[in-house]
DOBALO-610241 format. One line per 3 residues: number of its first residue (from 1); their letters; for each residue x, y, z of C-alpha. Coordinates in nm, 4 decimals. Each point is the difference from the previous one (the first is absolute). Layout:
NUM = A = X,Y,Z  ... $
//
This chain:
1 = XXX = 26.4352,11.3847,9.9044  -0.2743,0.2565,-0.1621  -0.3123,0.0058,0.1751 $
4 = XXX = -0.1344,-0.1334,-0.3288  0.1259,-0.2911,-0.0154  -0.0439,-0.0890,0.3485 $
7 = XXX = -0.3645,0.0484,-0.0701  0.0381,-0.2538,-0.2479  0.1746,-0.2632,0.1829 $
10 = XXX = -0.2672,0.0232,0.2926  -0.2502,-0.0141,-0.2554  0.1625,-0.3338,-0.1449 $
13 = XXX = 0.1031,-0.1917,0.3397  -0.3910,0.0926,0.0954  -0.0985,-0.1954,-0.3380 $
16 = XXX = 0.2586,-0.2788,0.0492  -0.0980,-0.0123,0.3402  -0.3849,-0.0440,-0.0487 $
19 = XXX = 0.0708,-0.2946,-0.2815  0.2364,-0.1668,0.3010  -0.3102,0.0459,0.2124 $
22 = XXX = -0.2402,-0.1643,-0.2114  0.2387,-0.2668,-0.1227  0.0705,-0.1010,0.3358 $
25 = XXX = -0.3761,0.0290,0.1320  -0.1258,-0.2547,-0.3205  0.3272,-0.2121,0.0588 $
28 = XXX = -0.2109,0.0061,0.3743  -0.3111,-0.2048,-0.1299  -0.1174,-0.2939,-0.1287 $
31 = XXX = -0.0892,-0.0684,-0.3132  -0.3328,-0.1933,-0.0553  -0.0428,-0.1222,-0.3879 $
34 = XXX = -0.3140,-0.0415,-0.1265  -0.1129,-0.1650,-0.3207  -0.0868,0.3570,-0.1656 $
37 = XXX = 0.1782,0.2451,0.2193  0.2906,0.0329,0.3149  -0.0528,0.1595,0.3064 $
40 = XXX = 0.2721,0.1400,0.2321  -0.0995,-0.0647,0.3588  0.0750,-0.1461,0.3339 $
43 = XXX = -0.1370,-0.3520,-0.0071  -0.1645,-0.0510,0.3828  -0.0801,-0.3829,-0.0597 $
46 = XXX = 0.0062,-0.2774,-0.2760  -0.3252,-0.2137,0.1162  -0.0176,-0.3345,-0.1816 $
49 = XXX = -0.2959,0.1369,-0.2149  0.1133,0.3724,0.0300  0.2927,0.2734,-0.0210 $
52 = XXX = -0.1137,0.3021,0.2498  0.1971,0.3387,-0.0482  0.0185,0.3656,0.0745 $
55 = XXX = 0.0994,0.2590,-0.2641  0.2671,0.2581,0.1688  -0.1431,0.2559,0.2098 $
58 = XXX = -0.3486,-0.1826,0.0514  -0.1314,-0.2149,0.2906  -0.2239,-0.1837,-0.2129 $
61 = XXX = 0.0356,-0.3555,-0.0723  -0.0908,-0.1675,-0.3246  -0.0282,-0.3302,-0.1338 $
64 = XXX = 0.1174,-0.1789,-0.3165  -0.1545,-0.3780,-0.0911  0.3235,-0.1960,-0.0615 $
67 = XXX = -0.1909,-0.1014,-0.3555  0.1308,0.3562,-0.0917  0.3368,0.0476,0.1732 $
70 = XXX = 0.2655,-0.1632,-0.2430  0.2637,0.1170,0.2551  0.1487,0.2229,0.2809 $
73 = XXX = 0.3371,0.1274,-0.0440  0.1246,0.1261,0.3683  0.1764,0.3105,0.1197 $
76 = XXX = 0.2426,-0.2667,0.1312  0.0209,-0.1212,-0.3268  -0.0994,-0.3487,0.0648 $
79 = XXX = -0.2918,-0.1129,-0.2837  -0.3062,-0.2192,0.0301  -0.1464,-0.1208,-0.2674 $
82 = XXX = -0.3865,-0.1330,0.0472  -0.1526,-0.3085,-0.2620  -0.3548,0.0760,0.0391 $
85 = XXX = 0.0814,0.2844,-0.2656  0.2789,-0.1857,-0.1961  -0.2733,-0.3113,-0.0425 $
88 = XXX = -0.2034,0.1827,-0.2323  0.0550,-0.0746,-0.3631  -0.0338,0.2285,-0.2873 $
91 = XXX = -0.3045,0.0491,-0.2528  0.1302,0.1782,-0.2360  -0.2729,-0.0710,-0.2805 $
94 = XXX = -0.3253,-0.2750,-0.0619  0.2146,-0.2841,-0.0392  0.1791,0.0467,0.3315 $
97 = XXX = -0.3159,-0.1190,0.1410  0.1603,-0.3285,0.1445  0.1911,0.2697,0.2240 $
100 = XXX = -0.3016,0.0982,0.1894  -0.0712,-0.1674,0.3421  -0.2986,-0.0532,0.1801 $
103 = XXX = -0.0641,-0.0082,0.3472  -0.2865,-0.0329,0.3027  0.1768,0.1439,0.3058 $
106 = XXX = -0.0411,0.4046,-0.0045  0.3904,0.0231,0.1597  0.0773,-0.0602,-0.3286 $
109 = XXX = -0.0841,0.3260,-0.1683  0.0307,0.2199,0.3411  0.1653,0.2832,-0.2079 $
112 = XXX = -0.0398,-0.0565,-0.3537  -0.1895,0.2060,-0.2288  -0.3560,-0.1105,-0.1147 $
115 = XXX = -0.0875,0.0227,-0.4050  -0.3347,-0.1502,-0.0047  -0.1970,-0.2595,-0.0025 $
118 = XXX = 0.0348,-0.3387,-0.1686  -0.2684,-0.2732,-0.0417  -0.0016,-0.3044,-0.2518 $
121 = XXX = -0.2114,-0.3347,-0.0510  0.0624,-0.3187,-0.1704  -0.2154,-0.3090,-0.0765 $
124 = XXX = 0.0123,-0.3211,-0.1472  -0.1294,-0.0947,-0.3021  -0.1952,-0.3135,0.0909 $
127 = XXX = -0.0648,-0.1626,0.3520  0.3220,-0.1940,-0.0598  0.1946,0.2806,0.0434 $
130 = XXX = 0.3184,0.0047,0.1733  -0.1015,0.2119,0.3328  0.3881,0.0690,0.0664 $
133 = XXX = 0.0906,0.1203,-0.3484  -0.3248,0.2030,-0.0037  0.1045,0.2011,0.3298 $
136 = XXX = 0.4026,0.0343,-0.1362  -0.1905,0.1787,-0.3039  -0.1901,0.2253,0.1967 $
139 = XXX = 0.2874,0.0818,0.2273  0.2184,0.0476,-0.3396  -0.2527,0.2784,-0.1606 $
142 = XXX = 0.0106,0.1856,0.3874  0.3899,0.0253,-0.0526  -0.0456,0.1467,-0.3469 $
145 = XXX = -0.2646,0.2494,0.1073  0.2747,0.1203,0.2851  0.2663,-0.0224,-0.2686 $
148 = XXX = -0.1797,0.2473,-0.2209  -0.0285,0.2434,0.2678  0.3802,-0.0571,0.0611 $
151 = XXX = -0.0767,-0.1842,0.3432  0.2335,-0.2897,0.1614  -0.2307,-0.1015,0.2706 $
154 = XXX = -0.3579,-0.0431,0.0316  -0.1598,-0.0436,0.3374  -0.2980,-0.2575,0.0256 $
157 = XXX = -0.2684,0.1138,0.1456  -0.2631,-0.2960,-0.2032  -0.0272,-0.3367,-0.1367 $
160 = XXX = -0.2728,-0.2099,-0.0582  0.0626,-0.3291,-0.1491  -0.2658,-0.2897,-0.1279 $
163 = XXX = 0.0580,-0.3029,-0.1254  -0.1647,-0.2027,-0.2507  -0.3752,-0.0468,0.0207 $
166 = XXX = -0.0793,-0.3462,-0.1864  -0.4331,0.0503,-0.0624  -0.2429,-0.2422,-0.0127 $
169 = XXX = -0.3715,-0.0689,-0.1730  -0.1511,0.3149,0.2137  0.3703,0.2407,0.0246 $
172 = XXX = 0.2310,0.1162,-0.2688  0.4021,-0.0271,0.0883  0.2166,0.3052,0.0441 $
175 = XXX = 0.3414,-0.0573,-0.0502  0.3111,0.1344,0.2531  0.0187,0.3986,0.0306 $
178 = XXX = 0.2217,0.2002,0.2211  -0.0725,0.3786,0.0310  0.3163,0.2744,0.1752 $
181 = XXX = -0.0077,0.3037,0.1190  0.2874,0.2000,0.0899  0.1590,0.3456,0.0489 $
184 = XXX = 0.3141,0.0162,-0.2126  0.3093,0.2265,0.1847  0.3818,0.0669,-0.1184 $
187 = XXX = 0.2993,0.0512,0.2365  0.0896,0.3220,-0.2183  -0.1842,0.2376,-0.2297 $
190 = XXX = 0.1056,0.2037,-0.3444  0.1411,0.2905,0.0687  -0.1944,0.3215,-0.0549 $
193 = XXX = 0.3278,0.2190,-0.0723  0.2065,-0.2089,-0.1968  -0.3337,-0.0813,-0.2316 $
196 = XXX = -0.0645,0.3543,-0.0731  0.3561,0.0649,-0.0658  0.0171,-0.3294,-0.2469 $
199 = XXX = -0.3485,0.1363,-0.2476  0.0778,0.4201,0.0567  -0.2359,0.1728,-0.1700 $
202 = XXX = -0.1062,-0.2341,-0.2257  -0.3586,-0.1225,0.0186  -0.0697,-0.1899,-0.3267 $
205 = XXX = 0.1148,-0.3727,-0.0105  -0.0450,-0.3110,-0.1738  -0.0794,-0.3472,0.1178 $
208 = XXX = 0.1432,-0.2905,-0.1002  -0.1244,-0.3173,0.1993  -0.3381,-0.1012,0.1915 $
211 = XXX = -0.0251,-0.2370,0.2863  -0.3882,-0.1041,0.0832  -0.1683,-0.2485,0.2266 $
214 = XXX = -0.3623,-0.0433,-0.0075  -0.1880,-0.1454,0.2504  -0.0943,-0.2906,-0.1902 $
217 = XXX = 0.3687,-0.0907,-0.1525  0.1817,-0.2654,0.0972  0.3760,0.2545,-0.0183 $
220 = XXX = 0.1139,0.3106,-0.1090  0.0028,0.1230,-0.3920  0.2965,0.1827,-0.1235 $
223 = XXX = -0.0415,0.1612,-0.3384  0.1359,0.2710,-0.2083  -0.2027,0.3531,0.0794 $
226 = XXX = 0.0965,0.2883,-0.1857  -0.1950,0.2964,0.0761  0.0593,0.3605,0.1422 $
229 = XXX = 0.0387,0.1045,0.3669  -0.0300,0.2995,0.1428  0.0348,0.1911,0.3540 $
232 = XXX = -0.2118,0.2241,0.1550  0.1000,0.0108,0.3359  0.2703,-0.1761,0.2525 $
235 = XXX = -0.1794,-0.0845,0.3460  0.1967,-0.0991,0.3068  -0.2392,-0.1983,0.2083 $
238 = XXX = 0.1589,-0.1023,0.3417  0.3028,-0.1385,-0.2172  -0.2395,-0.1005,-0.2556 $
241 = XXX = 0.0718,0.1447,-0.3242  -0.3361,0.0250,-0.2344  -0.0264,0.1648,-0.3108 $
244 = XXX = -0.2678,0.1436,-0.1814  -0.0040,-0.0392,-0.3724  -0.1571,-0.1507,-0.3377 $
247 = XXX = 0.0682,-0.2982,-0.1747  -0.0485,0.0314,-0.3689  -0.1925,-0.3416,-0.0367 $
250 = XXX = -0.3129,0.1816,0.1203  0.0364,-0.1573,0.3556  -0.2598,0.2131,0.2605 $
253 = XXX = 0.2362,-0.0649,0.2724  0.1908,0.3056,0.0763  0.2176,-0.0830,0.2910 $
256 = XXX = 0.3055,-0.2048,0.0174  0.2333,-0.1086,0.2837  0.3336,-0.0266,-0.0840 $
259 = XXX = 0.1556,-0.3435,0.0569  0.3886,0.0437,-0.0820  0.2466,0.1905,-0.2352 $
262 = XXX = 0.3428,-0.0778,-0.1786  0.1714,0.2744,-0.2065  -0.1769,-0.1062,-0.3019 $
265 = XXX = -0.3510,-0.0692,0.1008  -0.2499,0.0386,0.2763  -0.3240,-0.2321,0.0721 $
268 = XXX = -0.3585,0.1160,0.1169  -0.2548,-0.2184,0.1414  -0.3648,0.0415,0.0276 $
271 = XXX = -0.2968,-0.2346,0.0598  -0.3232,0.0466,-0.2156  -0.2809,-0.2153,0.1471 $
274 = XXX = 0.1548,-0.3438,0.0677  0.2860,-0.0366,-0.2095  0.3610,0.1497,0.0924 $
277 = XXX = 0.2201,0.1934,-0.2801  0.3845,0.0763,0.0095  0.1486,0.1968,-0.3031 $
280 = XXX = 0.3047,0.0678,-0.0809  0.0560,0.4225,-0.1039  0.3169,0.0518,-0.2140 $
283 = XX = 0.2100,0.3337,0.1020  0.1516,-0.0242,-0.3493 $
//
């Protein structure tokens, strides 16, 4: 055999060689899958609130809330699935609002990804007021404030409910009133890559619907809003993705979070004083 072509059969049992190496080293691991990403690694311990692992090579352990771990596939093949990720339901758009859960214990949202803020407040109309159906309203317009941001869950941190106040000759009445306050989270984000790669280079747009919840409503608007859109900049903000741009309206607010995207449209959020917007942008 020429000396040639020995070279080149050394070089390619090195090559084949290396891939067998690698193959066999990832075949090795576990896999941990998250709701946005997967990570190869030796899982140490699944805690009942917690996965702990070690990526190859490192004697570090880390830590993933369950609320975040959909499952672990491992190196033995075996799979566990976990339902503190599978409970979550979608919110796709406004109306998926029913979708979004609320919750007071803080285990709850170990994990998950904050968006913002929520806050709403309902009253009754006279001091006969049904104080039950005037606290399911204000919980209602908290789960479509979470909704526009593209949250399913919304933490509790406040509520402050008062019932009917009947006056007299010296006191007015004040009639039932419940007032929430809550941080609003999701179990998975956008994703950065795959939203640059759906707009390009394009930066002009169109809208086509607007969502908006003032303060003082009693539920969300949904009209027809056609005006242009366009985008300055793409900001990734621990996960979050915000973009600066314009409205055509004449809106002052410049920056938008972005709540969700299909292959046909993408919606921004924003909050100008008290009242909440979500509109839908068009990419064709």
């Amino acid at each position: 055999m020429a000396p040639k072509t020995k070279f080149y059969i050394t070089i390619a049992l090195s090559v084949f060689g290396f891939i067998l190496q690698q193959q066999v080293k990832a075949q090795a691991l576990d896999t941990i899958y998250l709701n946005n990403q997967k990570l190869a690694c030796n899982v140490k311990e699944v805690l009942p609130d917690a996965v702990r692992y070690a990526f190859p090579g490192e004697d570090v352990v880390n830590s993933a809330y369950k609320n975040s771990v959909q499952k672990i596939v491992f190196k033995s093949g075996r799979v566990q699935t976990f339902s503190e990720s599978t409970s979550f339901k979608p919110v796709a758009k406004v109306s998926d609002f029913e979708n979004v859960t609320i919750s007071n214990l803080e285990s709850e949202i170990q994990g998950l990804y904050k968006l913002g803020e929520v806050t709403s407040k309902a009253k009754g109309t006279t001091v006969y007021s049904n104080q039950e159906r005037v606290k399911q309203r204000a919980y209602r317009k908290l789960k479509i404030q979470a909704a526009m941001l593209g949250a399913n869950i919304i933490y509790l941190t406040n509520q402050r409910t008062e019932g009917n106040k009947y006056g007299g000759y010296f006191q007015s009445g004040s009639s039932a009133e419940t007032n929430l306050t809550g941080i609003a989270y999701s179990n998975s984000l956008p994703d950065l890559e795959a939203f640059k790669k759906l707009i390009g280079s394009k930066t002009d747009f169109n809208t086509s619907w607007r969502s908006k919840l003032w303060a003082s409503d009693s539920d969300v608007s949904t009209d027809v809003y056609m005006t242009p859109f366009s985008i300055k900049e793409i900001i990734n903000e621990n996960g979050i993705i915000m973009i600066e741009g314009k409205l055509g309206d004449g809106t002052k607010n410049t920056r938008f979070q972005l709540a969700n995207f299909t292959n046909d449209t993408f919606s921004i959020a924003y909050k100008d004083k008290s009242s909440a917007y979500n509109i839908v942008v068009s990419l064709k």
